[in-house]
C-alpha positions as CSV (number, residue, x, y, z in Angstrom):
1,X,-11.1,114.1,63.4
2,X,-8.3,116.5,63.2
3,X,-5.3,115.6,65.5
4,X,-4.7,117.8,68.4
5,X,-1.4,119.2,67.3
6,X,-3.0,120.5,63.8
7,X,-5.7,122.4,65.7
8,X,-3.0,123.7,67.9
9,X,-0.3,124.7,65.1
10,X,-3.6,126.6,63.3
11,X,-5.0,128.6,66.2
12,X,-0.8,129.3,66.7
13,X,-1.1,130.7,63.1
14,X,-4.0,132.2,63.3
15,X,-2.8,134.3,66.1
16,X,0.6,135.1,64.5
17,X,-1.4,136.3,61.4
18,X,-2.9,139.0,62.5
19,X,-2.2,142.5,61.6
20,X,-2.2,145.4,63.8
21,X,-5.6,146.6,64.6
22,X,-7.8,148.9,62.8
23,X,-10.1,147.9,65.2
24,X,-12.0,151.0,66.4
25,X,-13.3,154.1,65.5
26,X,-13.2,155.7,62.5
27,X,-10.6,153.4,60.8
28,X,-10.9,151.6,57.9
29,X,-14.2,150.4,55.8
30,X,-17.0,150.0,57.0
31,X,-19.9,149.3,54.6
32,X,-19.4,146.0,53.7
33,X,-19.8,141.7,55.2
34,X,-16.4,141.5,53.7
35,X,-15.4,144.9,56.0
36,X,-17.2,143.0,58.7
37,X,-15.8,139.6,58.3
38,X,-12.2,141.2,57.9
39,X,-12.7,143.4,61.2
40,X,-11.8,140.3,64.0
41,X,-9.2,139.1,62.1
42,X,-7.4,142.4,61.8
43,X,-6.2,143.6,65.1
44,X,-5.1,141.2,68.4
45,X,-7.4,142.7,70.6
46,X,-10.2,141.1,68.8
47,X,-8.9,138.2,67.6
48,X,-7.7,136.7,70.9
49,X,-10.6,137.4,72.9
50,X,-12.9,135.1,70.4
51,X,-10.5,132.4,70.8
52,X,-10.1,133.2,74.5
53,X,-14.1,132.2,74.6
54,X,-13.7,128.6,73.0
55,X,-10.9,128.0,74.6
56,X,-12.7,129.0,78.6
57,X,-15.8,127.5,77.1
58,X,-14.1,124.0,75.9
59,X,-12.4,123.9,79.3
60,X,-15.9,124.3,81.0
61,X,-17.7,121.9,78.9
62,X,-21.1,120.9,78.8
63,X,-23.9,124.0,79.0
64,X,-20.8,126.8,78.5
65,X,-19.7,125.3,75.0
66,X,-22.8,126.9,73.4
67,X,-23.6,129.0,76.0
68,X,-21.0,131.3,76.2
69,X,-20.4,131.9,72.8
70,X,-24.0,132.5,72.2
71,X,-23.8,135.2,75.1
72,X,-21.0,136.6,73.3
73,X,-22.4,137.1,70.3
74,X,-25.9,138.2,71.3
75,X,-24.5,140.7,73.6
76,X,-22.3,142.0,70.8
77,X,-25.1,142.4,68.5
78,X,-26.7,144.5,71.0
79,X,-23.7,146.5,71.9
80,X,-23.1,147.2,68.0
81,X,-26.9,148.7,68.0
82,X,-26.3,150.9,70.6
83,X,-23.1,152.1,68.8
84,X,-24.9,152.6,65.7
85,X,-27.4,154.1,67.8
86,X,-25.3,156.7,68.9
87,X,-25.8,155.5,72.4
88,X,-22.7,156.2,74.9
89,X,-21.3,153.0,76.6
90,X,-18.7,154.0,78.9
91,X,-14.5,153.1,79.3
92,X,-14.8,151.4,75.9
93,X,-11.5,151.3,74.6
94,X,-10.2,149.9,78.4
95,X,-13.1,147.6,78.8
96,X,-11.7,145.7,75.2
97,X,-8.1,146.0,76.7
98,X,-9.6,144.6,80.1
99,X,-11.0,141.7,78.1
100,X,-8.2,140.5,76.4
101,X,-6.2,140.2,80.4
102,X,-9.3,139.4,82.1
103,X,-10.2,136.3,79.5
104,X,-6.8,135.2,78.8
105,X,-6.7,134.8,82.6
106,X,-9.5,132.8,83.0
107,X,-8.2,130.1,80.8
108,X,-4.6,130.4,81.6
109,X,-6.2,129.9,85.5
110,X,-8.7,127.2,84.3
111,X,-11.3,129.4,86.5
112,X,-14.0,127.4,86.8
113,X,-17.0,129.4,87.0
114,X,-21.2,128.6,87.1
115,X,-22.2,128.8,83.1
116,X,-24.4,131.9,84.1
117,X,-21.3,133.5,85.6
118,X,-19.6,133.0,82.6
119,X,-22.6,134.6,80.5
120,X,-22.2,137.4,82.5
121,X,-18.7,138.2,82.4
122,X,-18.5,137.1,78.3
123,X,-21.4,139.4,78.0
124,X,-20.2,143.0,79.7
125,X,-17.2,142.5,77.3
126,X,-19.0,141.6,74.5
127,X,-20.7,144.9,74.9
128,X,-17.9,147.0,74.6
129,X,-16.9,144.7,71.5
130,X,-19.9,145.3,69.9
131,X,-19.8,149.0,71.0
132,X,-16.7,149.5,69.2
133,X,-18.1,147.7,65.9
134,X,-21.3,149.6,65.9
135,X,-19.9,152.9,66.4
136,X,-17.8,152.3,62.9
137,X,-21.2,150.9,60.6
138,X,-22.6,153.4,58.5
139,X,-26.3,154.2,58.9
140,X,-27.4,152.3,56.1
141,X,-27.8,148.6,55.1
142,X,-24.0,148.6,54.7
143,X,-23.9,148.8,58.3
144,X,-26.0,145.8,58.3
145,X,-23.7,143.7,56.0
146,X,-21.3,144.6,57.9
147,X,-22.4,143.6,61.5
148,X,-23.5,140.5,59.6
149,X,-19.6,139.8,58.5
150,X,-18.2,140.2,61.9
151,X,-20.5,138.1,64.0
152,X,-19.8,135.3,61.0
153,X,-16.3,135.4,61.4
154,X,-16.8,136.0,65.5
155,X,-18.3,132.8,65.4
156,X,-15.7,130.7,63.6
157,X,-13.1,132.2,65.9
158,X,-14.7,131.2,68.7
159,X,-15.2,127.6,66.9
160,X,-11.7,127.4,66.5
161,X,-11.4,128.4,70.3
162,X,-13.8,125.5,70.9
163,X,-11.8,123.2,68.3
164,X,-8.9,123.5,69.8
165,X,-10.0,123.2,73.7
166,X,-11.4,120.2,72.6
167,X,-8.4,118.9,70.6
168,X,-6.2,119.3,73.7
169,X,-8.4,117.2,75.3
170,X,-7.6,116.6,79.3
171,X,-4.4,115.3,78.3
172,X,-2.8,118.4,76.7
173,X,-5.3,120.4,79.1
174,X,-1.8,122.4,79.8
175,X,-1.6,123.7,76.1
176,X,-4.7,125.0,76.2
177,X,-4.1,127.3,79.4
178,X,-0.8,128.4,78.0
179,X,-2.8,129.9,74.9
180,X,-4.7,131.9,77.8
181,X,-1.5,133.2,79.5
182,X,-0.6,134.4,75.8
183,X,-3.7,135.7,75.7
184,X,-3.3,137.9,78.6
185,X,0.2,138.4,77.8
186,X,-1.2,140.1,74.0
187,X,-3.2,142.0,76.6
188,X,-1.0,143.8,78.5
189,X,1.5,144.3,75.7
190,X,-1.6,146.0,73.9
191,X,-2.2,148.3,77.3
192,X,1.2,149.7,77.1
193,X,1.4,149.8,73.3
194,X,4.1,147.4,72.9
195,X,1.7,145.1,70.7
């Protein structure tokens, strides 16, 4: 088992690592699992709502630990078809911004919420995650690859989420919340473009 303060220190990193976003629209490549896998680690907005997941879900426990990660991803999936789709999701850009407060809240708060609650509030973000994901694939297996790479690297973000919620423990319970008030911190700094 890897102590608590390891777990900590590498979500810490893992955070501080990343590099402004080329998150949305238009930017970057898109065509390949490597594109894909790249895409969450590569901008804050992304990157700290996946962690923001394992870390609400390890303070839930039980049902939420697999539930609202799965919710996540499913619902992203979805959203990215539509985007590929060319189908119109509304306030996508602010919903993402919204998701990166609104989740780093609810672990900095410890809100604890019904598991089917929490399915539904991971899962309207998740659509505007996946949205913004789909409307960058290409139309062509590429697209596929690359829908495949980010949900692969969406998951182990929210496994390090979960890793470290758990790590903490109800002992360092505290450490855990703070990551969410950084969270929402990362969130309102990207709202007024300071991040």
């Amino acid at each position: 088992m890897i102590p608590a303060k390891r777990l900590c220190l590498a979500a810490i990193l893992l955070m501080a690592a990343a590099m402004p976003a080329y998150a949305h629209v238009g930017i970057g490549t898109t065509s390949s699992f490597t594109a894909g896998f790249m895409h969450p680690l590569s901008g804050p907005d992304h990157m700290t709502v996946m962690l923001a997941v394992g870390l609400w879900a390890a303070l839930k426990r039980g049902k939420a630990i697999w539930a609202w990660p799965a919710a996540f991803i499913g619902v992203m999936l979805g959203g990215a078809a539509l985007g590929m789709a060319h189908v119109p999701v509304p306030f996508v850009e602010p919903g993402i911004l919204a998701s990166v407060v609104a989740l780093g809240l609810l672990v900095a708060l410890a809100v604890d919420l019904p598991v089917s609650a929490g399915v539904a509030i991971i899962g309207l973000f998740a659509l505007f995650h996946g949205h913004a994901h789909g409307t960058e694939a290409p139309e062509n297996a590429g697209g596929l690859e690359y829908m495949a790479g980010f949900a692969v690297a969406t998951v182990l973000l929210h496994a390090v989420g979960i890793a470290a919620g758990m790590g903490l423990g109800v002992r360092f319970r505290g450490l855990a919340r703070v990551a969410g008030a950084a969270c929402a911190a990362i969130g309102v700094g990207l709202a007024f473009s300071v991040v």
